[in-house]
C-alpha positions as CSV (number, residue, x, y, z in Angstrom):
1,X,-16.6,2.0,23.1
2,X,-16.9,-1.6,21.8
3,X,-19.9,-3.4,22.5
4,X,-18.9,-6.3,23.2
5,X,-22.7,-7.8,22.7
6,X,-22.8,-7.9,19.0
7,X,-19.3,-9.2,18.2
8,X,-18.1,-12.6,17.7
9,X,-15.1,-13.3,20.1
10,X,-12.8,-15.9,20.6
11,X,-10.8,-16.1,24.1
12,X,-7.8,-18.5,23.8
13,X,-7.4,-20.1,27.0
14,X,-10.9,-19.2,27.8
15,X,-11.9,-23.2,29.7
16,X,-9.1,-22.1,31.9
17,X,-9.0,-20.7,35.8
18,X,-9.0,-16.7,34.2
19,X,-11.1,-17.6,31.2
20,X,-13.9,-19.0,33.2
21,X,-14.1,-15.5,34.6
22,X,-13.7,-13.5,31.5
23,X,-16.3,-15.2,29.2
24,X,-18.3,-15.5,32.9
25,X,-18.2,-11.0,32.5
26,X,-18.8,-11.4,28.8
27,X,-21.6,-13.3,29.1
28,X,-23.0,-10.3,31.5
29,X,-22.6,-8.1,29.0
30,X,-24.8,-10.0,26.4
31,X,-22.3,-12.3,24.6
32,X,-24.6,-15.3,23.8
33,X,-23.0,-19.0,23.4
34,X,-23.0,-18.8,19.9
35,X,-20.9,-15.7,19.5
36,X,-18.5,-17.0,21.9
37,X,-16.0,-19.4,20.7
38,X,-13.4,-21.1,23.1
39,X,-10.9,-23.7,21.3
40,X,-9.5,-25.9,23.1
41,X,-5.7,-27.4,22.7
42,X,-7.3,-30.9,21.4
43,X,-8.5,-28.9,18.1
44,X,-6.2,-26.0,18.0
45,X,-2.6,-26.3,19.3
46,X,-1.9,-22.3,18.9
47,X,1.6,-22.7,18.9
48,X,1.2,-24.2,15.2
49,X,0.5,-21.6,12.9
50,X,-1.8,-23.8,10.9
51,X,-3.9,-24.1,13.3
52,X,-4.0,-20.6,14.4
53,X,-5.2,-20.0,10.4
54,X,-7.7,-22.3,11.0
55,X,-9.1,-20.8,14.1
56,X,-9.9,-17.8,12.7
57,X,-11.3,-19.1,9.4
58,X,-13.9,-21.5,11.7
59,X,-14.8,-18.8,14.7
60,X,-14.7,-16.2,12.1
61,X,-13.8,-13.5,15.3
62,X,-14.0,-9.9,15.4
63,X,-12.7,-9.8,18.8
64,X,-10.2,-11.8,19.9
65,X,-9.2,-12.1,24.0
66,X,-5.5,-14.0,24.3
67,X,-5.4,-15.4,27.4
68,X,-3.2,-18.8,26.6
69,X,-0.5,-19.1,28.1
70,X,2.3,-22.4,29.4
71,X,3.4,-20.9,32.6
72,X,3.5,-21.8,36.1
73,X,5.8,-21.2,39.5
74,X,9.1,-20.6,39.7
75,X,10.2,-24.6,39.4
76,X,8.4,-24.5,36.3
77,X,10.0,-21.8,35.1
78,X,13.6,-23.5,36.0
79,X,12.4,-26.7,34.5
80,X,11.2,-25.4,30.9
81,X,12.7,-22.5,30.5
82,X,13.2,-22.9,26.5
83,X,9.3,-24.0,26.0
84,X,8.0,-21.3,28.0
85,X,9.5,-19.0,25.3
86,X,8.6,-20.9,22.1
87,X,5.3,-22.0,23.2
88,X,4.5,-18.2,24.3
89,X,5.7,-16.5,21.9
90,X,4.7,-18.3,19.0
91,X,1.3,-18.3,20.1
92,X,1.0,-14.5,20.4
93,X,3.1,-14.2,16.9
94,X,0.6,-16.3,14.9
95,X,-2.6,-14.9,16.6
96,X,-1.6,-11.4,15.7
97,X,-0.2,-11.9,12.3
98,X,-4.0,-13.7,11.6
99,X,-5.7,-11.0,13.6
100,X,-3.9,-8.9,10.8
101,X,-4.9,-11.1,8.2
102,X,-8.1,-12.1,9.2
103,X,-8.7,-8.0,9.3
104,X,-9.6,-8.5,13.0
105,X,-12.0,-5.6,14.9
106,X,-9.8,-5.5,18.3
107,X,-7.1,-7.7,19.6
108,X,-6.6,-8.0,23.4
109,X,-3.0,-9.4,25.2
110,X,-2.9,-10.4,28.6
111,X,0.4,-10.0,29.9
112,X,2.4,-10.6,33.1
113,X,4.0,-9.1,35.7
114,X,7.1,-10.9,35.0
115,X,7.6,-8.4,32.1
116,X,9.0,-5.7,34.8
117,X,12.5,-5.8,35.7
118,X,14.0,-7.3,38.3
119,X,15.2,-4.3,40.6
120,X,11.8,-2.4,39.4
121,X,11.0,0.5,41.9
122,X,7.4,-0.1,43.5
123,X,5.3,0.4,43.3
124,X,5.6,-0.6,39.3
125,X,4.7,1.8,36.6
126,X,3.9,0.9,33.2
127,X,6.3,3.5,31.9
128,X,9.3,1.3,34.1
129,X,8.6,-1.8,31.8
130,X,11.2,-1.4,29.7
131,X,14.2,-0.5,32.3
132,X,15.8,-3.5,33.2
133,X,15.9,-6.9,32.4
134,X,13.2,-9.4,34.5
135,X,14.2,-12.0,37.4
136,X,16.2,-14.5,35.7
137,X,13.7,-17.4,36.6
138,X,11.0,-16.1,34.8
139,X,12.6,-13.9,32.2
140,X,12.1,-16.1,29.0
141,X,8.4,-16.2,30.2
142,X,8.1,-12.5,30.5
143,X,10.2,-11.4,27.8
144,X,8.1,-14.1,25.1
145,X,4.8,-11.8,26.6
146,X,6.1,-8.6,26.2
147,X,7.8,-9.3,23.0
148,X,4.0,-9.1,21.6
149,X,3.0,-5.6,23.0
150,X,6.0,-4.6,20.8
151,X,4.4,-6.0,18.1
152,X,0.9,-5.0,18.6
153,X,2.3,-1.2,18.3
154,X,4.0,-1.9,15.6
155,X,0.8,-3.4,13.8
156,X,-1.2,-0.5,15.4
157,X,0.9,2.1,13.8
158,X,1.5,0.2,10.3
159,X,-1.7,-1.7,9.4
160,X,-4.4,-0.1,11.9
161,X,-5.0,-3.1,14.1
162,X,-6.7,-2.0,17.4
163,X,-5.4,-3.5,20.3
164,X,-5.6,-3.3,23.9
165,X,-2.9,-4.8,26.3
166,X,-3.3,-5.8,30.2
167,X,-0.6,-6.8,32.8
168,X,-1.9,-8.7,35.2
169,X,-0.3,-8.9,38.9
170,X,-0.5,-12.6,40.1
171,X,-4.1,-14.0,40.1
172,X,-5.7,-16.2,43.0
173,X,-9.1,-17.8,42.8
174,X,-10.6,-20.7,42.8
175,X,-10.4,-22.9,39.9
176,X,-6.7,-22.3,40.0
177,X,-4.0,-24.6,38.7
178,X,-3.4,-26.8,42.3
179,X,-0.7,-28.8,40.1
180,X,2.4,-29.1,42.5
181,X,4.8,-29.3,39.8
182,X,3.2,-26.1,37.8
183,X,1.1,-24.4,40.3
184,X,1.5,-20.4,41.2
185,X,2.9,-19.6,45.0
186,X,-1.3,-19.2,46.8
187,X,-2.4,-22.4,45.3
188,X,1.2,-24.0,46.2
189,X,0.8,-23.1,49.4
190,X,-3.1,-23.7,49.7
191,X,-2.1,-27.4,49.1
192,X,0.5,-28.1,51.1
193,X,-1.0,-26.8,54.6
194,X,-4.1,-28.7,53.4
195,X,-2.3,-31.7,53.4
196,X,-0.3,-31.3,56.1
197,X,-3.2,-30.3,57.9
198,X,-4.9,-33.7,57.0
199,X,-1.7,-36.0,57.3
200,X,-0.9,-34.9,60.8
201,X,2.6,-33.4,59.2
202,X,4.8,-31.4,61.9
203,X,6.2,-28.9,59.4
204,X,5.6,-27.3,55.7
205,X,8.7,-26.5,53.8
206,X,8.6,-23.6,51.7
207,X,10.9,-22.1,49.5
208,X,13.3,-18.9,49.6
209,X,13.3,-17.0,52.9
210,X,9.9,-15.6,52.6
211,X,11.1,-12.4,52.6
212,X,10.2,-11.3,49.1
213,X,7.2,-9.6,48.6
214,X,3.6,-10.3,46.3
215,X,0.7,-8.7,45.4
216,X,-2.2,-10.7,44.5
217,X,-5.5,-10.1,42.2
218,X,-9.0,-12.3,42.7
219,X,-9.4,-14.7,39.7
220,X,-13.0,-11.6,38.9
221,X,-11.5,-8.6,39.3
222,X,-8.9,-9.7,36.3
223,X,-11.8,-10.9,34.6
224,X,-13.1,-7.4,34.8
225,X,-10.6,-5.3,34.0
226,X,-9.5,-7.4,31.1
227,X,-13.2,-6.9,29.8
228,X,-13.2,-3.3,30.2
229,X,-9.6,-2.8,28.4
230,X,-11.6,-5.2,25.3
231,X,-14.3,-2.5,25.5
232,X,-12.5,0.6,26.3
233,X,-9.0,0.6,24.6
234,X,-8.1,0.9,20.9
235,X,-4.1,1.3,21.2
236,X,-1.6,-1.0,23.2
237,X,-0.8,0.9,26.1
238,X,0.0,-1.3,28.7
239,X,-2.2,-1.2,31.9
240,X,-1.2,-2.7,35.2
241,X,-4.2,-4.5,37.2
242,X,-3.4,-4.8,40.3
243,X,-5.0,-5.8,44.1
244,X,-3.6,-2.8,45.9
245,X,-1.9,-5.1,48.4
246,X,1.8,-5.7,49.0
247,X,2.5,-9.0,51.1
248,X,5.6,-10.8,52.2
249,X,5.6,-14.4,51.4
250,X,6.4,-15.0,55.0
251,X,3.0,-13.4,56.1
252,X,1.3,-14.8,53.4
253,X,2.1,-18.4,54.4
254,X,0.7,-17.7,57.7
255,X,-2.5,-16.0,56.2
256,X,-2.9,-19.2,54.4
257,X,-1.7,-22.1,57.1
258,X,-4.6,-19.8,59.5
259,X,-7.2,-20.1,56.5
260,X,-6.4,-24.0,56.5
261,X,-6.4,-24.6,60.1
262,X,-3.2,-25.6,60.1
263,X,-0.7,-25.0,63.1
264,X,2.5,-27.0,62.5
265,X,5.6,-25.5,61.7
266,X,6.8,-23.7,59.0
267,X,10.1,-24.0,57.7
268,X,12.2,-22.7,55.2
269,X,14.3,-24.3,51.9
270,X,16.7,-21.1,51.9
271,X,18.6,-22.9,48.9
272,X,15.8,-22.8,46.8
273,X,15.5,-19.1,44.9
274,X,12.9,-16.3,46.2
275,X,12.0,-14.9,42.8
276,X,11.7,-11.3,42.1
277,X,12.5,-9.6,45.6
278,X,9.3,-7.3,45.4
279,X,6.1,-6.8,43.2
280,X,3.7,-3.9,43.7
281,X,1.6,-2.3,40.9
282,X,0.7,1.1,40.2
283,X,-2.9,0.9,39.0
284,X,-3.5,4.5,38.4
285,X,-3.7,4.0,34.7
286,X,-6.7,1.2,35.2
287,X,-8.6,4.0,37.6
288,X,-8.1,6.8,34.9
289,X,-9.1,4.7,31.6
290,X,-11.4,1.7,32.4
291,X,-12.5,3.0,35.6
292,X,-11.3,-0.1,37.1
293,X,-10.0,-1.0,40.4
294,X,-9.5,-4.5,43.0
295,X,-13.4,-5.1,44.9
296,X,-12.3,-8.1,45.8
297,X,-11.0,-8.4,49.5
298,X,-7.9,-10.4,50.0
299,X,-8.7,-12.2,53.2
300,X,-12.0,-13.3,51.8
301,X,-10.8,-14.0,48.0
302,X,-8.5,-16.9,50.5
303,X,-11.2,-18.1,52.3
304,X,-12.9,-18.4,49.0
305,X,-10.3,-20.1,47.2
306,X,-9.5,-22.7,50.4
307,X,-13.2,-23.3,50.4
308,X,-13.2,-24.1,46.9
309,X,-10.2,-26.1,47.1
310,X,-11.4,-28.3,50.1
311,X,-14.6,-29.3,47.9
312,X,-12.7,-30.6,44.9
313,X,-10.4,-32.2,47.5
């Protein structure tokens, strides 16, 4: 087991809604401030690879945590579809090749539920990643993600790099992206019965039919599990973290108008896509190697996050 303590770490992404959380747990487990190194986009675009040289040769890591990514909803994921493949994938390429280079102690990947395919039986196994191709919206996203676990075995088996790899269901918390034009489907939603709650509005239009179905992770139980994995793992075995919940996107809207006191009508943009028809994880592999599992309550976790939303508002 790594401790986590006495290593220099850099987490990419780490001034973002999940890296608050993760170098938040870090700091729990004894990381001071001056072994913790967060850059930020301003001084190191990771999608150059000079930049990505000179990260490691200024933080001088032996741990690195990748949480970086460009992502966002489904519009965003129509709108840049191109980008979201570059700027992922070039920023997992780099870091790994310098992790490599840089003779780096443990490299952790955070990757996304929009690796699984499409049609994926639920709930989804780790060992089903590979059998099918993902929901069209978000496939260059997805692909660009798991592209790099490929990698990380490979690097594993031919130059001894230890590695750890998480997939993440979607996350929810506060100090999520609220962005309308970027913004996952809970803060989406969050902000647009807030609004209409405030403006008087009659109706919220949402997208699809609402009959596909989500399950959502608090913003701290991520953070947790992606700590453990850093810990724990040495190989790139993928491991689902999940909240153990499975909710239609009709009853989540009305989970989330309740939480915001909102009581107009809800109506629905059936030309505009659903997504993947159904996401469900399997976190036995979590239970059985970190020891991890959801605490979080999801009623609560949205009471939190509209709570925390209404004070920035």
């Amino acid at each position: 087991m790594t401790d986590l303590g006495s290593k220099r770490i850099v987490v990419t992404g780490g001034a973002g809604f999940l890296g608050r959380a993760v170098c938040r747990v870090l700091r729990e487990r004894g990381v001071s401030e001056e072994r913790l190194f967060v850059p930020r986009r301003r001084d190191f675009d990771l999608t150059f690879e000079g930049d990505v040289k000179r990260l490691y040769d200024t933080a001088r890591p032996d741990v690195v945590i990748h949480l970086a990514a460009e992502v966002g909803g489904i519009g965003a994921n129509m709108e840049q579809p191109g980008r979201f493949f570059y700027a992922n994938m070039a920023m997992g390429l780099h870091l790994v090749e310098h992790a490599r280079r840089h003779g780096l102690e443990k490299f952790v990947h955070t990757g996304t539920v929009c690796a699984y395919p499409k049609h994926c039986p639920i709930p989804f196994r780790e060992e089903d990643l590979w059998n099918g191709y993902p929901e069209e919206t978000n496939a260059p996203y997805g692909v660009a993600k798991k592209a790099i676990f490929v990698m990380l075995d490979g690097y594993r088996r031919q130059y001894g790099l230890k590695s750890a790899v998480v997939v993440p269901v979607n996350l929810y918390g506060p100090w999520d992206n609220f962005d309308p034009s970027s913004s996952h489907v809970i803060p989406a939603l969050i902000r647009k019965c807030e609004d209409a709650r405030r403006a008087g509005a009659a109706e919220v239009i949402c997208w699809g039919t609402g009959s596909a179905t989500r399950e959502f992770l608090y913003v701290d139980d991520a953070a947790e599990g992606i700590v453990r994995a850093a810990e724990i793992m040495e190989e790139p075995l993928p491991i689902n973290l999940g909240g153990g919940v499975e909710i239609a996107i009709r009853d989540l809207v009305a989970k989330i108008a309740k939480a915001c006191d909102y009581s107009g009508r809800i109506t629905w943009d059936t030309s505009k896509p659903d997504g993947q028809p159904r996401r469900g994880l399997d976190i036995t592999r979590a239970k059985t190697l970190l020891g991890w599992g959801p605490r979080q309550d999801f009623d609560t976790g949205l009471a939190t996050t509209v709570a925390w939303w209404r004070e920035q508002k």
